[in-house]
C-alpha positions in Angstrom: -23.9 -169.3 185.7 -21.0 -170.6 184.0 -21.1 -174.3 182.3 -19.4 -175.8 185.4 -21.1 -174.2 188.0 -24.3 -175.8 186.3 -22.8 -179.0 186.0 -21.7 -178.7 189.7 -25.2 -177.7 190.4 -27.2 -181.0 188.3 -24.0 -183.0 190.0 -25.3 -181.7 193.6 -29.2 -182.3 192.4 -28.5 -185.7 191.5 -26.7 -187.1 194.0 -29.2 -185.8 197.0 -32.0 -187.3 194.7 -30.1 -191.0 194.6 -29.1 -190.5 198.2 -32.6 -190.2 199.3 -33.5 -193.4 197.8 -30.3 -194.9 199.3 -31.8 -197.2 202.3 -34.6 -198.5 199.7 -32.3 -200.6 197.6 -31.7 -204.1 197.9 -28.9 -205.1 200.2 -28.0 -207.9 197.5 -28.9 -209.8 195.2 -28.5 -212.9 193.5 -25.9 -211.6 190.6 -24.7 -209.1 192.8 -23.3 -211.5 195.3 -19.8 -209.3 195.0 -21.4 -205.9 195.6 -20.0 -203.8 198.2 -22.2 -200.3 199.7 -20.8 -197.6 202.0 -22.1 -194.8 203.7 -21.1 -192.0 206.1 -19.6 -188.6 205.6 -21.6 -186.1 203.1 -18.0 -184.1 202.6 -17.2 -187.3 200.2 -20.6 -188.0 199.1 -19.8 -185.9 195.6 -17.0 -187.2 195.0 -17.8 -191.1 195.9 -21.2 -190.9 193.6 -19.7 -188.7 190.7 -16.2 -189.7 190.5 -15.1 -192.7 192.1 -18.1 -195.0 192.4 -18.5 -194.7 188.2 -15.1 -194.5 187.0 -14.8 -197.9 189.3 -18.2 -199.7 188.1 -16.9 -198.5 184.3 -13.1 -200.4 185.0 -14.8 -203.5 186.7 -17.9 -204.2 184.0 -14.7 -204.2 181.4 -13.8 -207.6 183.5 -17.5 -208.5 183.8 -16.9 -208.1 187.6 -19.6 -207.1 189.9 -19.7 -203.3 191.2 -19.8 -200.9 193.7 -23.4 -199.5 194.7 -24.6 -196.4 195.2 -22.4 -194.8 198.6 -25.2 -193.0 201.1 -24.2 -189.7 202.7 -25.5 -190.1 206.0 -23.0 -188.2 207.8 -19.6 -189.2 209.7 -21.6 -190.1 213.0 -23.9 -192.5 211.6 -21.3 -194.6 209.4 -19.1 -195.0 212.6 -22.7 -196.5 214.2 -23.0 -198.2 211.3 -20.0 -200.2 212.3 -20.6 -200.9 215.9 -19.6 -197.5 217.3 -21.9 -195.7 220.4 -23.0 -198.7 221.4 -25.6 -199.5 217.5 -25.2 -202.9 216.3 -22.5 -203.6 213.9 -23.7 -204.4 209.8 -19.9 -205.5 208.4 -22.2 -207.2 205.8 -24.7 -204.8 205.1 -22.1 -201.7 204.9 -18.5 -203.0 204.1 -17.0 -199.6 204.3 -17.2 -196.7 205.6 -16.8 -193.2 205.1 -15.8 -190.6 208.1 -14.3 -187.1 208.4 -13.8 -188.0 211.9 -11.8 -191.0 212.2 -12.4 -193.4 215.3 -10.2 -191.9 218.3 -8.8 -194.6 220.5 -12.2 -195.3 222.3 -14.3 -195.7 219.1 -11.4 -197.8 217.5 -11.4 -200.2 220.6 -14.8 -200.2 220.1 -15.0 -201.1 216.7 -12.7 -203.9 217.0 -14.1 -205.5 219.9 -17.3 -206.2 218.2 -15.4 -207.4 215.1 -14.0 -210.3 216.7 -10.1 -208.7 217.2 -10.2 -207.2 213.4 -7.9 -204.0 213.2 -10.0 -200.8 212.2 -7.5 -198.9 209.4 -8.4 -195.3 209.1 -7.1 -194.4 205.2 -7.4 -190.8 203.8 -8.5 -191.0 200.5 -9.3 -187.0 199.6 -8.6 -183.5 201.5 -11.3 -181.1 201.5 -11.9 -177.4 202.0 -14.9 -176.7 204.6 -16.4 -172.7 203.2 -18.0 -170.4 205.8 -21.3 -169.8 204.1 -22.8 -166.6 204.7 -26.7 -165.0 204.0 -26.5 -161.5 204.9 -29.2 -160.1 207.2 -32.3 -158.7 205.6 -31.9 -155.1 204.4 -28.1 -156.0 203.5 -27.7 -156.4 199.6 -23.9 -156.7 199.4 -20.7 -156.9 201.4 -17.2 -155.5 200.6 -13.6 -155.1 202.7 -10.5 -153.2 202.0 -9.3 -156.4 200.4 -8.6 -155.7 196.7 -8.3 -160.0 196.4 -11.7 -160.5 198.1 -14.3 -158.2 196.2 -17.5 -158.1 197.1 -17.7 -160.2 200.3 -16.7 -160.2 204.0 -13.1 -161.3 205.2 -12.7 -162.6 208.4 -10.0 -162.7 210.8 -9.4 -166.5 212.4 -10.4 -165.0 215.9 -13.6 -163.9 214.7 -14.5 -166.8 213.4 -13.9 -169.0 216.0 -15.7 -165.8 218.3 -18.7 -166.3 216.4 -19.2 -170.1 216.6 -18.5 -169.4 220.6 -21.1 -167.2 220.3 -19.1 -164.4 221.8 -19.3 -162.2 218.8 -23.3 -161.8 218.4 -23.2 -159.3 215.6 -23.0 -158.1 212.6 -21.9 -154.9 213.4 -19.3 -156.2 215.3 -17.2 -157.9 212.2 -15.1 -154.9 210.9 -11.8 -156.4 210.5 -10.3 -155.8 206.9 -12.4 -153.0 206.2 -15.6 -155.3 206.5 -18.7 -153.5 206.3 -22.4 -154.5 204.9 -24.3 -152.5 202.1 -26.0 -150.2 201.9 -24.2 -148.8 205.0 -26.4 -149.1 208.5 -28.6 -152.1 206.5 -28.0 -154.4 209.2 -28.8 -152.1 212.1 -33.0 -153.8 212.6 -31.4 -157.3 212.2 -28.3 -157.5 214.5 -28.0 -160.7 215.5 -25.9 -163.3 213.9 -27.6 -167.1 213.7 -25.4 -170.0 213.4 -26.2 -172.9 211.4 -24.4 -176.1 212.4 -25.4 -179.8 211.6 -27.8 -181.9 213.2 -26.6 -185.3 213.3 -22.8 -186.2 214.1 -20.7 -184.7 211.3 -17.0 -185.2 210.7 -17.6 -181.4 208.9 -18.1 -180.2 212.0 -15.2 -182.3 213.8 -13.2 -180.7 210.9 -14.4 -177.4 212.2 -14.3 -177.7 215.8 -10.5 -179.2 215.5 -9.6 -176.3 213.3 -11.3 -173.3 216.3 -9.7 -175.7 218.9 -5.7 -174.3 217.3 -7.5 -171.1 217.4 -8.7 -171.6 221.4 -7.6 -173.9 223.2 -9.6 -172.9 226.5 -12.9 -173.8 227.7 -15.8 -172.2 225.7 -18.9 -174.6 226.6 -18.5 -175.0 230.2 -15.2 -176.6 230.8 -15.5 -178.0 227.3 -13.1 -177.3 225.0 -13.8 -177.5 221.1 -11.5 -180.5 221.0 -13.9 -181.8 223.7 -16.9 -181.0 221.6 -15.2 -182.3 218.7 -14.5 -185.6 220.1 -18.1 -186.5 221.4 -19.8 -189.0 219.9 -22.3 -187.2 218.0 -20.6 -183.6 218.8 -23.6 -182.2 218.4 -23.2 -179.5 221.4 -22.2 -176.2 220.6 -21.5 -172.6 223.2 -24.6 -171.3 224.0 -26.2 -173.5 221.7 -29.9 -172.0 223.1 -29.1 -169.1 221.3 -29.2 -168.3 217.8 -28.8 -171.6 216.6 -30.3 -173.6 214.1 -29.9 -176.9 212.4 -29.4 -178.5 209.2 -29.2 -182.2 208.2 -26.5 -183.0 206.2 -24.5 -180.7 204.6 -27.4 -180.3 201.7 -29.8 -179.1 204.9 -27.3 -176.5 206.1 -26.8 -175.1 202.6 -30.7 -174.8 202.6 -30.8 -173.7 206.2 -28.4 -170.6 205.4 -29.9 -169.5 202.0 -33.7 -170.0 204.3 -32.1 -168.1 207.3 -31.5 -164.4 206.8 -28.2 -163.4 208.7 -26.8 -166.6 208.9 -23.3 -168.0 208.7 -22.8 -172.2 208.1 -20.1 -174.4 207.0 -19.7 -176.8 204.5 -17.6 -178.6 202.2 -16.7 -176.6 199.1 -18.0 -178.9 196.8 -21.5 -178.6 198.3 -21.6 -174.7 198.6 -21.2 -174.9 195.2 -25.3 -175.3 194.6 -26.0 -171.3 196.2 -22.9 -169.9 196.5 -21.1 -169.5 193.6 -19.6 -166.2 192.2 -19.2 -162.8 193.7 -21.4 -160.2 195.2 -25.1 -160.5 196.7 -26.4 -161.8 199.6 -24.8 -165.7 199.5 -21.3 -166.0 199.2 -18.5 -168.1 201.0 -16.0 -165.7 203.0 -12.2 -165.4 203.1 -10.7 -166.7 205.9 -7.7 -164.6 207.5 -4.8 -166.1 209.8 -5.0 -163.2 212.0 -4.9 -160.5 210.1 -1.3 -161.4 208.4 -2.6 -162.5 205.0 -6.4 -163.6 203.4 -7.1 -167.0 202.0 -9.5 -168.8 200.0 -11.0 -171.9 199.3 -11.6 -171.2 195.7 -11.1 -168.4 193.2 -13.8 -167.9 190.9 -14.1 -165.4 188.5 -16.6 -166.2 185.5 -15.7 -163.4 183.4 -12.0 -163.0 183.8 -11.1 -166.4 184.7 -7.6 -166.2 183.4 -6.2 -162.6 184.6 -5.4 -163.9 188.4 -2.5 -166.3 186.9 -1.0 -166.9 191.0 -4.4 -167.4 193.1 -5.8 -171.0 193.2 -8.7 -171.4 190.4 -12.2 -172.6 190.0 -12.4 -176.1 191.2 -9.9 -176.1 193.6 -10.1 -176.4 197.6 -7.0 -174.3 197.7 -5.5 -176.6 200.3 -2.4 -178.4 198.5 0.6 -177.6 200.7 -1.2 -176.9 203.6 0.2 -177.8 207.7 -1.1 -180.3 209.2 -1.0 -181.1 213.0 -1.0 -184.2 214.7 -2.8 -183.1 218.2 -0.3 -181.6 221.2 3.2 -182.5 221.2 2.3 -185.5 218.5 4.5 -186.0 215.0 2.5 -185.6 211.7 1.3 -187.9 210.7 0.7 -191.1 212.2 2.8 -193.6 211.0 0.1 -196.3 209.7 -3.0 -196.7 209.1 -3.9 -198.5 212.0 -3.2 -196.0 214.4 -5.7 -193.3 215.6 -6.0 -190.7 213.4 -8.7 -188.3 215.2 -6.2 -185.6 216.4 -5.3 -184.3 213.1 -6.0 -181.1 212.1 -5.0 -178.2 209.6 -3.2 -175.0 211.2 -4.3 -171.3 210.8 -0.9 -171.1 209.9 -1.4 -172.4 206.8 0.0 -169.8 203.6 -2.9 -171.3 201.4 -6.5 -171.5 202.6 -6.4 -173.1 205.7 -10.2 -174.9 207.2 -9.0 -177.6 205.2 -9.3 -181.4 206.6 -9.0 -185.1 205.3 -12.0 -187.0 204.8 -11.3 -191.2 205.4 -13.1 -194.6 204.1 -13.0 -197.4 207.0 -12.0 -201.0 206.1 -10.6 -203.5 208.6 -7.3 -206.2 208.8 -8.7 -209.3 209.8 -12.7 -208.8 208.4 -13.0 -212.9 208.8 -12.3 -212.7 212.4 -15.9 -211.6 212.7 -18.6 -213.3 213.8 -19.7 -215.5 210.8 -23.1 -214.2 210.3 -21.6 -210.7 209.9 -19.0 -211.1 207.8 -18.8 -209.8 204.4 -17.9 -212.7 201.4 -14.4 -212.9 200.4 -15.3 -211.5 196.8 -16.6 -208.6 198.7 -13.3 -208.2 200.8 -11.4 -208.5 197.7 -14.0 -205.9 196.2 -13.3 -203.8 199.1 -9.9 -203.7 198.3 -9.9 -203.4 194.4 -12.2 -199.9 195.0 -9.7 -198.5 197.3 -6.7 -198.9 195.3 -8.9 -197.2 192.8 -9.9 -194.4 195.0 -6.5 -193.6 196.4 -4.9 -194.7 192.5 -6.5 -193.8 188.7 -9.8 -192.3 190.7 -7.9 -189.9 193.3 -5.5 -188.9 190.3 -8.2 -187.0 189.2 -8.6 -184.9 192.2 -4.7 -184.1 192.3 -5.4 -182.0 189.5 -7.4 -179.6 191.4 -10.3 -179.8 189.3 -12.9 -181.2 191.0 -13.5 -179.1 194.7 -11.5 -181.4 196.5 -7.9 -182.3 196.6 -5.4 -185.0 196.1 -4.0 -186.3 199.3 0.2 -184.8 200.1 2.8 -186.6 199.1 6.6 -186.0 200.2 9.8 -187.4 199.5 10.3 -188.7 203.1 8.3 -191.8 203.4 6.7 -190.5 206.8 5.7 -187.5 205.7 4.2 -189.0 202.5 0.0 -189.0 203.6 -0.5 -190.8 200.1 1.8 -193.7 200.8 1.1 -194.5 204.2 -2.5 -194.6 202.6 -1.5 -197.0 199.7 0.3 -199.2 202.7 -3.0 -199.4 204.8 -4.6 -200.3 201.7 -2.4 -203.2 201.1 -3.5 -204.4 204.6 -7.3 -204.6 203.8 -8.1 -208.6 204.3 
């Protein structure tokens, strides 16, 4: 295991270890009046407890200010609850942000803001994030390999396939062959046939990313007259095709890593960041899969090669999610992206015809315009609003800066020389607008 795969793996250890001690700490206290909590999506737990929380409490005890606690990864589904969403009671001063892969669509948002008095919801993308397809080959199988020269030592797979074998329409092993794909030794997994899926058990914005991305792929009915987008958009989009079969589930994106490297012939998704714990390097039984738009050309989310890390000098390296460039779609017939903050951000999602690696998606923090139009015994302080704002101009600023240099499993957000194509500014402007 190389040095950073380790520290990845301590980094991973550490933050699941704080996270289940989360809900036992204090909401405040008396010289902590100015302390602001957040929980939600596990895509940006990582980077929220190792990167941006710390650099942020490190700038702010400088001024003798008060700090940021720890942020809970509780998944997408529960931090829009947290905030008044499927019909939960609304803690504005108990969690005063919130962090979502799934941004409220137009019912949540209304939602939101009803029960906070009138206060505008902004939905600010702070990181982008690659979600891996994590694979544990069936029992018997010791290896995989394709014709791929790029992708040693593990299974490619076509975008159709993927999105077959989350509609459960492609049930096999033996049926993935695209690319040369084949499991070793030869005929291994002929007693163990029968692919499981692993998918979250609580509302995930990981799997909205997911279900957005197989929804460009098909956009017919594959769970009744459910589309994906339709699964996608459910509250807790927790339903899945044929989810009676050959399903199981994880919780949080920790459980489905666990779940897969548990489950013998099982493929899951995660972000990047987290896959890192079981999946790194090439070869074996648990790896992360390529991802092909449709046979035209294979993509990755990361390279990594431990003993040659500098002879691939063109292909995406170690640490990176591989997504900087990538297409983004705004929904049918919609522009990309939406012009502010405040609008409803829900439909976006990355295209298969992306030239990087493509099951990419944006993961958001919550904050509101207008947090002392609620009701007065949920409201947050003022030094916690102005806290609030302070850590994300950090986030999106000196602590997202960090992440632009593709070193850390997730990216920077795009920026653009046309103003409304620039994802980073229309951030900074929602921002600006946190009061």
């Amino acid at each position: 295991m190389t040095g950073l795969s380790a520290r990845r793996l301590a980094s991973a250890v550490a933050v699941s270890a704080v996270s289940a001690v989360a809900f036992a700490l204090p909401a405040a206290s008396a010289s902590a009046s100015t302390s602001i909590r957040g929980q939600g999506s596990t895509l940006q737990e990582l980077a929220q407890n190792n990167v941006f929380i710390p650099g942020f409490n490190a700038k702010e005890a400088t001024g003798l200010k008060d700090t940021v606690e720890v942020y809970s990864g509780t998944g997408s589904g529960a931090g829009l609850e947290a905030w008044g969403n499927n019909g939960h009671p609304a803690e504005y001063n108990t969690w005063e942000y919130v962090g979502t892969d799934q941004p409220p669509n137009p019912t949540q948002k209304t939602a939101i803001e009803t029960k906070a008095g009138g206060a505008t919801v902004l939905s600010i993308p702070t990181l982008q994030a690659a979600v891996a397809i994590i694979i544990q080959l069936p029992e018997g199988c010791t290896s995989a390999d394709s014709s791929d020269t790029k992708a040693p030592h593990r299974l490619v797979l076509n975008n159709v396939t993927l999105e077959g074998i989350f509609a459960h329409k492609i049930t096999k092993w033996s049926q993935i062959k695209e690319g040369g794909d084949k499991l070793l030794p030869l005929g291994c997994e002929a007693a163990h046939e029968e692919i499981t899926r692993v998918v979250r058990e609580e509302g995930s914005g990981t799997t909205a990313i997911l279900k957005k991305y197989l929804y460009q792929i098909n956009s017919g009915a594959v769970d009744g007259v459910k589309t994906w987008n339709n699964l996608a958009e459910e509250n807790k989009n927790l339903s899945w095709p044929e989810e009676g079969v050959n399903l199981v589930r994880g919780k949080g994106s920790g459980g489905v890593v666990t779940k897969v490297t548990e489950t013998d012939g099982s493929i899951g998704y995660v972000n990047l960041a987290n896959a890192y714990s079981k999946f790194h390097g090439e070869g074996g039984t648990l790896f992360w899969a390529w991802v092909q738009k449709n046979g035209i050309a294979t993509t990755k989310p990361s390279y990594e090669n431990p003993e040659k890390p500098k002879v691939v000098k063109k292909v995406a390296q170690e640490g990176t999610s591989n997504c900087a460039g990538d297409i983004y779609v705004n929904g049918v017939g919609a522009k990309f992206p939406p012009k502010k903050t405040s609008e409803a951000w829900n439909e976006v999602s990355s295209s298969p015809k992306n030239k990087k690696y493509s099951l990419c998606g944006f993961t958001y923090d919550l904050s509101l315009n207008g947090f002392t139009k609620i009701e007065p015994a949920l409201q947050p302080t003022g030094e916690q609003i102005t806290e609030v704002k302070n850590y994300f101009a950090y986030m999106l600023g000196e602590g997202g800066a960090q992440f632009a240099t593709n070193q850390q499993d997730y990216e920077g957000l795009p920026t653009n020389s046309n103003p409304e194509k620039n994802v980073k500014k229309i951030a900074e402007e929602g921002q600006a607008e946190i009061q």
